[in-house]
Each structure stands twice: as structure tokens, then as C-alpha cells.
C-alpha positions as CSV (number, residue, x, y, z in Angstrom):
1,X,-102.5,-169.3,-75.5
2,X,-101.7,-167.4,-72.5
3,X,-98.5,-168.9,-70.1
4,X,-98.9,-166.8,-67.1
5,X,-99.6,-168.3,-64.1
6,X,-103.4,-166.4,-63.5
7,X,-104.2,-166.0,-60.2
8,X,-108.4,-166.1,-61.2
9,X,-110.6,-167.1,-64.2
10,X,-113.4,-166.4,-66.3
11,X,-115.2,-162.9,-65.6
12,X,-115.0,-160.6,-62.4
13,X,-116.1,-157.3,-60.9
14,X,-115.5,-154.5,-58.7
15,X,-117.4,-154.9,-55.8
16,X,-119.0,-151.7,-54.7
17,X,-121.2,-151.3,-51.7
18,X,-123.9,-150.2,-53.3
19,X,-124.8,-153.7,-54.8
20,X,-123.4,-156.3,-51.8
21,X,-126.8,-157.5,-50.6
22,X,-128.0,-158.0,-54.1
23,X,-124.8,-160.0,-54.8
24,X,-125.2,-161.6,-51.4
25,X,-128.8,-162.8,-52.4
26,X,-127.9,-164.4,-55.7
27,X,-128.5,-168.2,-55.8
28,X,-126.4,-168.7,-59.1
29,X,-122.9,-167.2,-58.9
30,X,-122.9,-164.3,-62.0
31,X,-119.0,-163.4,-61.4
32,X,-116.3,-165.5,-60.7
33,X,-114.2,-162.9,-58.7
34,X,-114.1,-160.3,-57.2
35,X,-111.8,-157.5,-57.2
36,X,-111.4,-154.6,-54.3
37,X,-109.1,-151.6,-53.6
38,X,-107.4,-152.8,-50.0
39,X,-107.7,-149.2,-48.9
40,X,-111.8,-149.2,-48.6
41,X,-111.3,-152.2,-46.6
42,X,-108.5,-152.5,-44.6
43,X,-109.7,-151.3,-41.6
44,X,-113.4,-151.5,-41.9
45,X,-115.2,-153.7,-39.1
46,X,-118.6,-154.4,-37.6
47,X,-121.5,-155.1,-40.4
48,X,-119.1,-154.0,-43.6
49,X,-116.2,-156.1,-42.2
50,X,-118.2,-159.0,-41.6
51,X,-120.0,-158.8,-45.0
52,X,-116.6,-158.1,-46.6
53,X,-115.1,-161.5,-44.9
54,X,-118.4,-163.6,-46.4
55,X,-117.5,-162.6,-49.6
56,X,-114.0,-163.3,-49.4
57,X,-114.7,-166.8,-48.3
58,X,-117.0,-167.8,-51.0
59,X,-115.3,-165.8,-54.1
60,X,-111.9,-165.6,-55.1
61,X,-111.0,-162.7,-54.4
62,X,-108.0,-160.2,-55.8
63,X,-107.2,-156.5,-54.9
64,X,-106.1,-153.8,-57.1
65,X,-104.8,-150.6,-54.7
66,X,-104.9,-146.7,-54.9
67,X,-102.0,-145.8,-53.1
68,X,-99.0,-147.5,-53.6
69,X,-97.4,-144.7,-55.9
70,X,-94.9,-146.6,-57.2
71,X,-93.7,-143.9,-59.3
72,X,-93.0,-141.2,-56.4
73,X,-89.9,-139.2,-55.7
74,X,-90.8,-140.0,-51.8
75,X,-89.9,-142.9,-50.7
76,X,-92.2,-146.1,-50.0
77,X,-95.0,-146.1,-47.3
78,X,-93.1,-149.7,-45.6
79,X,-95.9,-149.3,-42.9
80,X,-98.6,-149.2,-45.4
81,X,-97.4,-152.5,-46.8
82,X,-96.9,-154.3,-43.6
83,X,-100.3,-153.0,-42.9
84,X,-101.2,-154.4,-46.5
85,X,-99.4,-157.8,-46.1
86,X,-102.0,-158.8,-43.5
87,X,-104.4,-158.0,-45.3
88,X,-103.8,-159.6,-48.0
89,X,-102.7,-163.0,-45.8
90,X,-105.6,-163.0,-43.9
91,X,-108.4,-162.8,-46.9
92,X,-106.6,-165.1,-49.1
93,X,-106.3,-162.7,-51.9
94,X,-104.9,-164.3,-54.6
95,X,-103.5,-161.4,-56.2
96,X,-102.2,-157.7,-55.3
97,X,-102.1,-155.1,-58.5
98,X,-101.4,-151.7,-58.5
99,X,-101.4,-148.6,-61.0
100,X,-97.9,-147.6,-62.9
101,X,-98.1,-144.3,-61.8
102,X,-97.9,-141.9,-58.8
103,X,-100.0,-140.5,-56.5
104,X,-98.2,-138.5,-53.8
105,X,-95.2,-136.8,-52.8
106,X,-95.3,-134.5,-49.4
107,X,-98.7,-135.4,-49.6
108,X,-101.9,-137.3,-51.7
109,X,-102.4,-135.7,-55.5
110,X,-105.6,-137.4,-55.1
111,X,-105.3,-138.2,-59.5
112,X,-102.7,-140.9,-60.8
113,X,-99.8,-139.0,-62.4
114,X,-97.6,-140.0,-65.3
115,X,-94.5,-141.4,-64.8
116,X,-91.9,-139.9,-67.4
117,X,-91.1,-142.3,-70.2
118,X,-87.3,-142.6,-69.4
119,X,-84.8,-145.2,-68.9
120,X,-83.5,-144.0,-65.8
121,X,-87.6,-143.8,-64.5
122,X,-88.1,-147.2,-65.8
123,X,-85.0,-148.8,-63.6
124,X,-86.1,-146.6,-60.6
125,X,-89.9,-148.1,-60.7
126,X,-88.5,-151.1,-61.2
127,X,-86.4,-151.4,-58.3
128,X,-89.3,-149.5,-56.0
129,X,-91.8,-152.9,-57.1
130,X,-88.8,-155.4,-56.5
131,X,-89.1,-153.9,-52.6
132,X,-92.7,-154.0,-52.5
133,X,-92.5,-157.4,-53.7
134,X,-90.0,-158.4,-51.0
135,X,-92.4,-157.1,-48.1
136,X,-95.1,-158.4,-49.6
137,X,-93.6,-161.9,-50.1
138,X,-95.5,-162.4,-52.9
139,X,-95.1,-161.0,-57.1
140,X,-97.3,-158.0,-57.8
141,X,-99.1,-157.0,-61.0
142,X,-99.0,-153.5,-62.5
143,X,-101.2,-152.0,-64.7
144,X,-100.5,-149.7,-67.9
145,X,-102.6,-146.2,-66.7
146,X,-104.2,-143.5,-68.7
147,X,-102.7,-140.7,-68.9
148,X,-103.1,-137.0,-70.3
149,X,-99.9,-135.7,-70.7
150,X,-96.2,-137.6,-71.7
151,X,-93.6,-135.2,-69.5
152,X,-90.2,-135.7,-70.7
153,X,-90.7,-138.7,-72.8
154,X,-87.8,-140.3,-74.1
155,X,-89.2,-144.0,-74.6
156,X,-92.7,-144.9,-76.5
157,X,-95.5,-146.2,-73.6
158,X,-95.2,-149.5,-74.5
159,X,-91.7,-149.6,-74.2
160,X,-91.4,-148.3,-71.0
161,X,-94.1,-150.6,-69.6
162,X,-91.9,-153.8,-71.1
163,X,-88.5,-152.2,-69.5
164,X,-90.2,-151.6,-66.3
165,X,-92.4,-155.5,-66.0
166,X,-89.1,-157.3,-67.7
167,X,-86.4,-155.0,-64.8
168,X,-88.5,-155.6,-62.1
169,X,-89.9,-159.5,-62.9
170,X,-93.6,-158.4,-62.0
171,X,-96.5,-159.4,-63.7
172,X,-98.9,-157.1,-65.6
173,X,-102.8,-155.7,-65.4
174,X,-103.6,-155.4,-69.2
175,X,-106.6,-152.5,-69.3
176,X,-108.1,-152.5,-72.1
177,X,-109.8,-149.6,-72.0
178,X,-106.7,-147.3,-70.9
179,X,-105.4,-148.9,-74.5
180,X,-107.9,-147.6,-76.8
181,X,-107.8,-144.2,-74.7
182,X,-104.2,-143.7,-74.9
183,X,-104.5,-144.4,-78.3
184,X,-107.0,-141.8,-78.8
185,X,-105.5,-139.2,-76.7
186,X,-102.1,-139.8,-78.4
187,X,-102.4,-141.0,-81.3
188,X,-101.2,-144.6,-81.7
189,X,-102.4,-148.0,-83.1
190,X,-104.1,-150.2,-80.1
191,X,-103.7,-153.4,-81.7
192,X,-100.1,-153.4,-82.1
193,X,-99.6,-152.0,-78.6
194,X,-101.8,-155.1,-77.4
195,X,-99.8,-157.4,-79.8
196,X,-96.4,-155.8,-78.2
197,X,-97.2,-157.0,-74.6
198,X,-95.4,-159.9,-73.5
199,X,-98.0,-162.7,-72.7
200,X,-96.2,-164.8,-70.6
201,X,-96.4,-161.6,-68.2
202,X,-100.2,-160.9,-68.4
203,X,-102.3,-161.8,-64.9
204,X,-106.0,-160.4,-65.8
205,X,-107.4,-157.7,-68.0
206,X,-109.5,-154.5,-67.0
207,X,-112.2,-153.3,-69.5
208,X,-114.3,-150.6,-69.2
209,X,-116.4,-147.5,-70.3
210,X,-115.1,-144.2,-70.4
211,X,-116.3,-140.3,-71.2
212,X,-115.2,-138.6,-74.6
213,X,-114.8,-134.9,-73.6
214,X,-113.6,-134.2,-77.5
215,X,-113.0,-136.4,-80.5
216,X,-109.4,-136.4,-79.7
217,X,-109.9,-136.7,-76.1
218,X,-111.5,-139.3,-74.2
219,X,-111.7,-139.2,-70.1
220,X,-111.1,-143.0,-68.1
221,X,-114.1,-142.3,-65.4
222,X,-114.7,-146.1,-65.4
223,X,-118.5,-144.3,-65.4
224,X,-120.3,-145.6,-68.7
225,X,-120.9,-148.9,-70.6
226,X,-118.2,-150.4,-73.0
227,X,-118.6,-148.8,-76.2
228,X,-117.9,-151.1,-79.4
229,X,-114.4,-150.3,-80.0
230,X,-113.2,-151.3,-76.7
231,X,-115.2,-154.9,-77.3
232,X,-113.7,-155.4,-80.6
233,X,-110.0,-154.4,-78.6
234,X,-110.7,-157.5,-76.3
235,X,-111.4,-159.6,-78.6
236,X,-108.1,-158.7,-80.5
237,X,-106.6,-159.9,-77.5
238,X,-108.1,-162.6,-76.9
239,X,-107.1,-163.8,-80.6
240,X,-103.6,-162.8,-79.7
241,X,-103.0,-163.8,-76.3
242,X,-105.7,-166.8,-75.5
243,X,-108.6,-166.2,-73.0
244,X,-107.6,-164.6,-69.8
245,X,-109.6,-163.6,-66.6
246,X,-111.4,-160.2,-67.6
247,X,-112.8,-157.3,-64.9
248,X,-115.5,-155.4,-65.6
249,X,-114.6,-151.9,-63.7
250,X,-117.6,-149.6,-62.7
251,X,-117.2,-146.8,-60.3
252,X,-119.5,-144.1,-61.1
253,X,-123.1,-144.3,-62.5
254,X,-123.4,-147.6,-61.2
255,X,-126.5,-149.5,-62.5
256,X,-127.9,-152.0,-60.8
257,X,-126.2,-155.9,-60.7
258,X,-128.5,-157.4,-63.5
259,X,-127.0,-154.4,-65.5
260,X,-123.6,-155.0,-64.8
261,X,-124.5,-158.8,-65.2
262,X,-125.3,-158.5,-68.5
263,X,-121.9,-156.8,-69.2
264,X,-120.4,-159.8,-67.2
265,X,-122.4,-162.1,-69.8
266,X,-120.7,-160.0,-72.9
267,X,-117.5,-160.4,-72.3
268,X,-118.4,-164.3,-71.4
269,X,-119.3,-164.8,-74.8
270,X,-116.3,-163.2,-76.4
271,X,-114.3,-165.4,-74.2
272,X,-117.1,-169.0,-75.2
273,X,-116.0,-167.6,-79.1
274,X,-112.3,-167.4,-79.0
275,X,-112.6,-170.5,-76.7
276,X,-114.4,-172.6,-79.1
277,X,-112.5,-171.2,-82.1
278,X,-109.2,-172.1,-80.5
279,X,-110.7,-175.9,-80.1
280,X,-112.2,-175.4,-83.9
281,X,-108.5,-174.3,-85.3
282,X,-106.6,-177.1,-83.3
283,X,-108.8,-180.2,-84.0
């Protein structure tokens, strides 16, 4: 079973505005957390703010960010996280993750780049999250991206991600989705990429739907339901890691909550199974 230390449990979702009041109305809890980007937040008062602060009073509540860009050639936004810090302090968010990629330089790519798949990229990142984490007073969680391209790759993905979580001592966002895509797109084996994470470093888990453009090329939009494969990927890790806190992401397309729900009650049952087998195999 898993070791980290998770900030959450059971099954959360991205809260999106479009669904608040229905969430808001619900007399039984359907999610167990709740997950934001700080940016959309940060500096949102009046009805939002207040509406924002009622939920993160009643649900625990974690943020995953946009704009970090921890793998920039510019150096960090120190204001940003100061900024973020009280953010973060004043809501009680249990947990701060963020994207193992880049998204700027002289100014906002508005897309999440690759980082190159180097040693010497892997120590710089590194060392960029052991400063963030010293502002923030607190260990962040990054997550393993999709990505199109694999500039000036030296090291395997999985590699890299281990050298950059083990350098830096941070904690990790396992997507399950950006796995099987990745795979897809480059042609590698998800359950052994899943199996060559270290478990003691896994906070929560991602899963989501995505948009295949080609047979050998799938789009992460976070924009459609889970298909099959990706369910059968979580439960591989489930088997191989124990049951962790799992976020369904949605940001296009959204249905409406008992939709999303239902996805919510999916991935609850994979987690009731491996739960129950776990008991089953140690008795």
C-alpha cells in the first residue's frame, strides 16, 4: 500500500463555476475534495469570493496552479508566490501542485511546454522547486504533463520525472491520463511507466478523458469521459500502489454534476474493489 503522507482521500473534482450552486445545494457530499487552479481565485471577491470561502470551509480543499513554469529559462515569479502563500494559508489548502513543464519566458506561451529530458534540465527544475518550496514553507507536488514533442532528449520520461522528484524531495501528481497519452503519442508501455514511479512519493492521482486527433495521436483537452483504457490504467495502479485520492478533471464540455457524479461513483468502486481485495489477500 501507498506510504505517502496524502494530503486528501477518496474521490475529488475540479470545481468549475458552472456547477457551484448545484454543488452548494447537495444534501449528501458526492466528492470528497476539491481541487482549484489559485490563479481563478486569488483575487476574486464579492459573490465568487464569498462562495469560493464556503466551499473551502466545508471541503478539503487542494490547488493545482497554471503558472508556476517551473521549467523556464526566466527566473521565478517570487511575487507570485508570496501572493500564492497567502493564499494558500488563508484557505487551508492542504496541498499546492503544479505541472513539470513551462509556460513563459519574456512573456505567457499560454500551452505547457516540454521540458528537455536532460540531466542538466533535471538538476535545474529541481533546484527552481527546492525555492518554491522554501517560500512557500510547505512541499509541493508536481505532475508528469503531456507532451507532443521530446526536444533534445537524452533521458526516458520516466527517468527524468524520478531525477527531478528524488533531486528536489517534492512529492508527485500521478495523471493517469497524461500516462496512457504519452504512451500513445510515443510509443511506450503505461503499465511499466506506472509500476516505475516511486510510491512513497505519490500525493493524488488525475484521471481524465482526452480527444484522439489520429490513432497515433491523442490530444489531453480534459474535454470527454474516461474511455476504458484509462479505467483499466487506474486500476493497474491501484493494484500496484494501494488506493490513493483520485481527481476527476473536466474543463471543457462540462456536463452537468450528476454526470460528473457518476464518473465520481466509477472510480469509487475501483477504489471499494482493490480495497476489499487488499483485505481479501491479507486475511
Amino acid at each position: 500500500m501507498n506510504t505517502a503522507s496524502c494530503p486528501v482521500s477518496g474521490t475529488g473534482l475540479g470545481l468549475r463555476r458552472s456547477f457551484m450552486d448545484d454543488l452548494a445545494a447537495q444534501q449528501d457530499k458526492a466528492v470528497d475534495f476539491l481541487e482549484v487552479a489559485p490563479e481563478n481565485w486569488m483575487e476574486i471577491g464579492g459573490l465568487l469570493g464569498k462562495k469560493f470561502t464556503s466551499f473551502a470551509e466545508h471541503y478539503p480543499m487542494i490547488c493545482h496552479g497554471l503558472s508556476l513554469s517551473i521549467g523556464s529559462p526566466s527566473p521565478l515569479d517570487e511575487h507570485f508566490l508570496l501572493r500564492l502563500k497567502k493564499f494558500l494559508d488563508k484557505h487551508n489548502v492542504r496541498c499546492y501542485s503544479e505541472h513539470l513543464s513551462y509556460c513563459s519566458d519574456d512573456g505567457h506561451l499560454y500551452d505547457l511546454m516540454p521540458i528537455p529530458f536532460t540531466e542538466e534540465a533535471a538538476s535545474y527544475v529541481a533546484k527552481r522547486i527546492q525555492r518554491v518550496q522554501e517560500i512557500l514553507e510547505r512541499r509541493i507536488v508536481m505532475e508528469n504533463v503531456s507532451y507532443y514533442a521530446a526536444p533534445g532528449q537524452e533521458m526516458t520520461e520516466i527517468d527524468f520525472l524520478n531525477a527531478v522528484i528524488k533531486e528536489a524531495d517534492c512529492d508527485l501528481l500521478l495523471d493517469i491520463n497524461n500516462v496512457y497519452v504519452n504512451s500513445i503519442n510515443h510509443g511506450y508501455d503505461p503499465e511499466r511507466y506506472i509500476k516505475s514511479v516511486p510510491q512513497h512519493r505519490i500525493a493524488y492521482l488525475h484521471i481524465a478523458g482526452h480527444y484522439n486527433e489520429a490513432p497515433d495521436l491523442i490530444i489531453d483537452t480534459h474535454g470527454a469521459d474516461i474511455i476504458e483504457p484509462v479505467w483499466q490504467l487506474l486500476e493497474t495502479t491501484y493494484q500496484q500502489h494501494g488506493v490513493l485520492p483520485t481527481l476527476l478533471e473536466r474543463d471543457f464540455n462540462i456536463p452537468s454534476l450528476d454526470s460528473l457524479v457518476s464518473e465520481l461513483d466509477k472510480i469509487r468502486h475501483y477504489q471499494t474493489v482493490q480495497e476489499f481485495n487488499h483485505v481479501a489477500y491479507t486475511a
